[in-house]
DODREN-758575 format. One line per 8 residues: number of its first residue (from 1); for each residue x, y, z of N, C-alpha, C, O. Coordinates in Angstrom, 3 decimals. Layout:
REM DODREN-758575
NUM	X,Y,Z,X,Y,Z,X,Y,Z,X,Y,Z; ... .
//
This chain:
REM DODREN-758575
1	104.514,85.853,110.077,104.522,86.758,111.204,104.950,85.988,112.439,104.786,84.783,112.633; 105.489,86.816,113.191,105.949,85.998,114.376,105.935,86.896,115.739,106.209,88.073,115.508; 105.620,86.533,117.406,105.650,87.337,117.856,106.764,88.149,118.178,107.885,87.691,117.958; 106.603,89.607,118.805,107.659,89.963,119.665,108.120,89.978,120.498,107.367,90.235,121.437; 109.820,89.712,120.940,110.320,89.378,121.789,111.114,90.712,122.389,110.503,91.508,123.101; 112.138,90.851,122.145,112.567,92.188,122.020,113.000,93.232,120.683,113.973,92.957,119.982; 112.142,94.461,120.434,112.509,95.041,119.594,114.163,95.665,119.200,114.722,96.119,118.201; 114.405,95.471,120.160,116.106,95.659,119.653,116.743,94.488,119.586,117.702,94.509,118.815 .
9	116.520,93.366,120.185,117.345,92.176,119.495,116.676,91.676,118.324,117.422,91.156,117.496; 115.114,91.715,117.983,114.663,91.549,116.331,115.246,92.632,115.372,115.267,92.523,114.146; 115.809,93.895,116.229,116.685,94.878,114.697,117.790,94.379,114.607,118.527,94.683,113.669; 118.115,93.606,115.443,119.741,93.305,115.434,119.910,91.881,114.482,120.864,91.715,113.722; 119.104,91.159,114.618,118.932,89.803,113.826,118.567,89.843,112.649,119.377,89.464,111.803; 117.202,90.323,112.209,116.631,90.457,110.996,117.036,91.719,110.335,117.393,92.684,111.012; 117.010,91.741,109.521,116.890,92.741,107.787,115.329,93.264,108.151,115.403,94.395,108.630; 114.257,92.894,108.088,112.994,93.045,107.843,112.535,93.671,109.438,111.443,93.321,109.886 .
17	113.021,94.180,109.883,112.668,94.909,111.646,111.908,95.954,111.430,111.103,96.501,112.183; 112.300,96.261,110.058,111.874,98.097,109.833,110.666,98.052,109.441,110.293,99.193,109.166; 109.762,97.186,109.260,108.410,97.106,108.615,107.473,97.135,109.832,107.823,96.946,110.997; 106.200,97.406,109.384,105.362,97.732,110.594,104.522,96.814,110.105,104.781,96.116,109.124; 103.489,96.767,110.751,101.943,96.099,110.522,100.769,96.540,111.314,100.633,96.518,112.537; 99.734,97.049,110.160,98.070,97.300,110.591,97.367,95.813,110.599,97.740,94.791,110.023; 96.500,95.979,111.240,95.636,94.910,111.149,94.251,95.125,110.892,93.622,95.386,111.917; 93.625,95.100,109.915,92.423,95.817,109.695,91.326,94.572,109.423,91.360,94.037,108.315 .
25	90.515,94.183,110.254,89.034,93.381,110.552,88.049,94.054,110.855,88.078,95.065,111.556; 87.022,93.526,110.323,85.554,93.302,110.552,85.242,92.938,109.549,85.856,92.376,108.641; 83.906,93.358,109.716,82.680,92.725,108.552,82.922,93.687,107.226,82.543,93.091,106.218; 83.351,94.768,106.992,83.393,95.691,106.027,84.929,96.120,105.832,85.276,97.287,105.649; 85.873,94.936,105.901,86.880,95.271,105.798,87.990,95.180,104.475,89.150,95.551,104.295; 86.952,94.474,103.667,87.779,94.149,102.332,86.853,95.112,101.365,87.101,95.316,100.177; 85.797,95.639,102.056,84.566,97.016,101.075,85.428,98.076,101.450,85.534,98.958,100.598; 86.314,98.285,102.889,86.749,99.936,103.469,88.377,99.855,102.832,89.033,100.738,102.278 .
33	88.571,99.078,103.006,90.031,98.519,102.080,90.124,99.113,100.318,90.978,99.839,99.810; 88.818,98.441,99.653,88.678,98.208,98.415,88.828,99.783,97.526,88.970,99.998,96.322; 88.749,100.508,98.436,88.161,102.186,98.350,89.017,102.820,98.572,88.807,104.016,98.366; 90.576,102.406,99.153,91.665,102.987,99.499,93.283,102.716,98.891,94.402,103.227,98.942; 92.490,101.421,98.227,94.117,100.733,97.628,93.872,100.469,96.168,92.790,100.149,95.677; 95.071,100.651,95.504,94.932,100.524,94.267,94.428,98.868,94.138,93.616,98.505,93.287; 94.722,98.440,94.601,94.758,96.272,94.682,92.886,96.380,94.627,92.193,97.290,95.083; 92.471,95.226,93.971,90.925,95.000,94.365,91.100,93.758,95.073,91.840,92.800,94.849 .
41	90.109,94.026,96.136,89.932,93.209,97.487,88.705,92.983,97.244,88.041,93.838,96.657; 87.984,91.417,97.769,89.192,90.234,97.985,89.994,89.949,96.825,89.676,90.330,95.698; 91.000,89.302,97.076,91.530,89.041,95.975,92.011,87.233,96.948,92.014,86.803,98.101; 92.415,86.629,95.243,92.180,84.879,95.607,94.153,84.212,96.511,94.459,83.125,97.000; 94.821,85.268,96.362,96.248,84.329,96.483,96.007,85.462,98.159,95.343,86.450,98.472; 97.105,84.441,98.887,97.411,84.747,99.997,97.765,86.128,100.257,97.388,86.736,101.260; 98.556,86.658,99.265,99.055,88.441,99.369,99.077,88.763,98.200,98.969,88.106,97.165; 99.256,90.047,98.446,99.388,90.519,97.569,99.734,92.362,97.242,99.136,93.231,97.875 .
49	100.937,92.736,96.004,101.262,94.115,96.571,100.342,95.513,96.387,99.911,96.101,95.395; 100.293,95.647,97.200,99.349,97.786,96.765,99.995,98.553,97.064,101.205,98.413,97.245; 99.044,100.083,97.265,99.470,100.760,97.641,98.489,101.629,98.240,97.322,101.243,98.174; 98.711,102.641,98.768,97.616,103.956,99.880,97.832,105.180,98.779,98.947,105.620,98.498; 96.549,105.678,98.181,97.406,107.356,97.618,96.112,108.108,98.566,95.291,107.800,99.430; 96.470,109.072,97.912,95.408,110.293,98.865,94.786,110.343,97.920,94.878,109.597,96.946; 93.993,111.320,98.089,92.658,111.849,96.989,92.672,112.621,96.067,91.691,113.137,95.530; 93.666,112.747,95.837,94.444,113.730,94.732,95.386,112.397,93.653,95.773,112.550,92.494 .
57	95.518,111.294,94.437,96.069,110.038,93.606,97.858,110.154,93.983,98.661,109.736,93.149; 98.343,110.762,95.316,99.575,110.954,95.288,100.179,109.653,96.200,99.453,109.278,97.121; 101.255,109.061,96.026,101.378,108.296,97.314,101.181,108.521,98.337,100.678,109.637,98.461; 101.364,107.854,99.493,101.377,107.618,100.343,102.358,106.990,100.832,103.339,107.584,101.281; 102.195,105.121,100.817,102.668,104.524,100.868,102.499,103.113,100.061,101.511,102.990,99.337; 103.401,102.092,100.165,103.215,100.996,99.071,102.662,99.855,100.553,102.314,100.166,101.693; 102.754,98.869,100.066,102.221,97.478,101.687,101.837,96.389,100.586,101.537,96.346,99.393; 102.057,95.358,101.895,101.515,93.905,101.109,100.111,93.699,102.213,99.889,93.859,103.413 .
65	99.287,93.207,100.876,98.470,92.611,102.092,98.220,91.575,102.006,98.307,91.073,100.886; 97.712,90.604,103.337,97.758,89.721,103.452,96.262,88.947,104.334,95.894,89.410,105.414; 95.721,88.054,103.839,94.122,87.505,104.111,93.779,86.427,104.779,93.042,85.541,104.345; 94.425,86.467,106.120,93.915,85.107,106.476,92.632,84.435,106.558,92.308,83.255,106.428; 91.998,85.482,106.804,90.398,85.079,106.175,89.258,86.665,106.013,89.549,87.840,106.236; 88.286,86.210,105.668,87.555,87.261,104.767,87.618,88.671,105.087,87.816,89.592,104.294; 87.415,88.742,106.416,87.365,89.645,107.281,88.094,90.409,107.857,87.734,91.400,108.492; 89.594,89.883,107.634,91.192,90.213,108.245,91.575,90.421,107.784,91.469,89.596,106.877 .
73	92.650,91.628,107.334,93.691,92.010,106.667,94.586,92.001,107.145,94.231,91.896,108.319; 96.038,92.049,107.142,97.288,92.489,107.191,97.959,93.443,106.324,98.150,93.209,105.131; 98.340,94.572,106.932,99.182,95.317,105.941,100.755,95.496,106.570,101.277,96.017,107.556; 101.129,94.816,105.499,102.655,94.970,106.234,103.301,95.932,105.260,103.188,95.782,104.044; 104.131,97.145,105.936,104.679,98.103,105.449,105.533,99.199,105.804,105.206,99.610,106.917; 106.433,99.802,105.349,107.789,100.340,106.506,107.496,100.633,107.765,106.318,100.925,107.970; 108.092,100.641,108.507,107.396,101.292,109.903,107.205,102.715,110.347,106.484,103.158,111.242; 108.136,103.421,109.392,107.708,104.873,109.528,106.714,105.311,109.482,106.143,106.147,110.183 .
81	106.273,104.440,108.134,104.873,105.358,107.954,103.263,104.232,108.416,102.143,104.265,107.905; 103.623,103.640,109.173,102.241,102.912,109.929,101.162,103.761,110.705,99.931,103.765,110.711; 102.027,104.396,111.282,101.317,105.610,112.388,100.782,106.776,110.963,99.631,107.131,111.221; 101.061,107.145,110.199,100.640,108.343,109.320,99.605,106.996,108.569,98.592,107.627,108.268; 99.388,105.694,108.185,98.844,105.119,107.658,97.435,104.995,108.367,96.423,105.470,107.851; 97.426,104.302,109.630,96.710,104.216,110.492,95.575,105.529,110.696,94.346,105.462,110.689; 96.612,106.936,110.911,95.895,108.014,110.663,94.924,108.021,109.688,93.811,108.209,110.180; 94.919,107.859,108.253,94.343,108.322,107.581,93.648,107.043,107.636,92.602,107.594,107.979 .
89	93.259,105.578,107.587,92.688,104.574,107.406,91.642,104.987,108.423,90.499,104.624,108.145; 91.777,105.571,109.377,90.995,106.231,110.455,90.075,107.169,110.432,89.014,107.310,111.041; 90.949,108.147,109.192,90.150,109.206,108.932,88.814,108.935,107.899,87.715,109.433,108.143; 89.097,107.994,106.606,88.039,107.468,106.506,87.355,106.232,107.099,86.850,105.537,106.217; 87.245,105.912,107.942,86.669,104.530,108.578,85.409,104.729,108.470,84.688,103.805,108.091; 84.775,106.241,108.849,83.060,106.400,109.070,82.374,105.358,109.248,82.821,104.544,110.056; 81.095,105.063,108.561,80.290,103.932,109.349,80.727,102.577,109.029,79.874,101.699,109.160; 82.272,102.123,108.506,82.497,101.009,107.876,82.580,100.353,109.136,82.835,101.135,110.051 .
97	82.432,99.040,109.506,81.699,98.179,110.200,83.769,97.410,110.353,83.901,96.232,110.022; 84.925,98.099,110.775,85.880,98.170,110.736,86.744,98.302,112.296,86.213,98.893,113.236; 88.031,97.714,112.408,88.709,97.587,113.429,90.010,97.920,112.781,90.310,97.100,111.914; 91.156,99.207,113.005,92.155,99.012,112.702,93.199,99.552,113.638,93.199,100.690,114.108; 94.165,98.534,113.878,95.167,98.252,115.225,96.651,97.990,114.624,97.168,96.934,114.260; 96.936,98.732,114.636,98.646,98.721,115.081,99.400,97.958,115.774,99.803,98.173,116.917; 99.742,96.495,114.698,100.373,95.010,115.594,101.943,95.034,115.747,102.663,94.224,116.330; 102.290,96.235,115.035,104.007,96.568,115.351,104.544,95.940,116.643,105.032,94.820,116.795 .
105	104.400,96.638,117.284,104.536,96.355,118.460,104.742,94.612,119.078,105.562,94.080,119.826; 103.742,94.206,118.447,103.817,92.752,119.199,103.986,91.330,118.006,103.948,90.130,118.279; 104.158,91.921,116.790,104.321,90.801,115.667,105.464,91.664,114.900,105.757,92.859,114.857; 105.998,90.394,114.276,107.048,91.179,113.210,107.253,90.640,112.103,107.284,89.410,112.138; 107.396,91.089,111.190,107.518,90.145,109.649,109.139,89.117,109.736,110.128,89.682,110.203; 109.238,87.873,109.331,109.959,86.926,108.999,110.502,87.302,107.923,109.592,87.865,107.316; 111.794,87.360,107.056,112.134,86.877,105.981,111.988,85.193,105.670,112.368,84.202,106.294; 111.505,85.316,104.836,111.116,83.666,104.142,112.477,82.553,104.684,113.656,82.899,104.602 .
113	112.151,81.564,105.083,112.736,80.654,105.846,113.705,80.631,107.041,114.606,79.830,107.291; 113.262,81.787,107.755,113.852,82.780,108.909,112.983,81.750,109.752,112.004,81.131,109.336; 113.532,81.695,110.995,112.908,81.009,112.279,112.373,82.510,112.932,112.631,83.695,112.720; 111.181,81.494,114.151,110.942,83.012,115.038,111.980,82.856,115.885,112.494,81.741,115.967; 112.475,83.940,116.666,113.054,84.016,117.820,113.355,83.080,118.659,114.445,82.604,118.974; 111.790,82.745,119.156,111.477,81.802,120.058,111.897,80.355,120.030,111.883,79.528,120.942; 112.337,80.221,118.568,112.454,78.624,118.065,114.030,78.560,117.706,114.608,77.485,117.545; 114.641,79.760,117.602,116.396,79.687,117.992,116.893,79.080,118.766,118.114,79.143,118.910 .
//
């Protein structure tokens, strides 16, 4: 991940512009996670791929996630559907002990041995 600089010169450079990212922490974040994605959380490697269905088992959407530590998630995943993702991660949140924020905006996914911006 890397920060953002400008969103139209990161679409213009990278392939990977079009992806979004949630950021989902707290204390109950790999239990409110575990209940929504096909993937079981925690899980031991750095990422890893899922997906979101509804309650009927239909997609949603697919995402990688990613663990920097127990409590933190990353979901990186098209950017269209972050905002409809976010929605519903929202809609069930209830008493889960949970934070989820929309880092689009200010981080952006790298392709693997891509520099950030900043270091061009």
């Amino acid at each position: 991940f890397s920060p953002r600089k400008s969103r139209k010169s990161a679409a213009k450079r990278l392939s990977m512009a079009s992806r979004g990212l949630l950021r989902v922490l707290g204390r109950d974040a790999a239990k409110f996670l575990q209940g929504l994605t096909t993937q079981n959380l925690p899980f031991t490697a750095p990422a890893a791929f899922t997906a979101f269905l509804t309650p009927k088992g239909r997609l949603l959407t697919d995402a990688i996630v990613y663990t920097p530590s127990d409590d933190e998630f990353w979901l990186d995943l098209p950017l269209g559907t972050s905002a409809m993702l976010q929605k519903h991660l929202q809609l069930y949140k209830l008493r889960n002990k949970v934070k989820i924020q929309d880092a689009s905006a200010e981080m952006m996914v790298l392709p693997p041995g891509t520099k950030p911006e900043s270091d061009v």
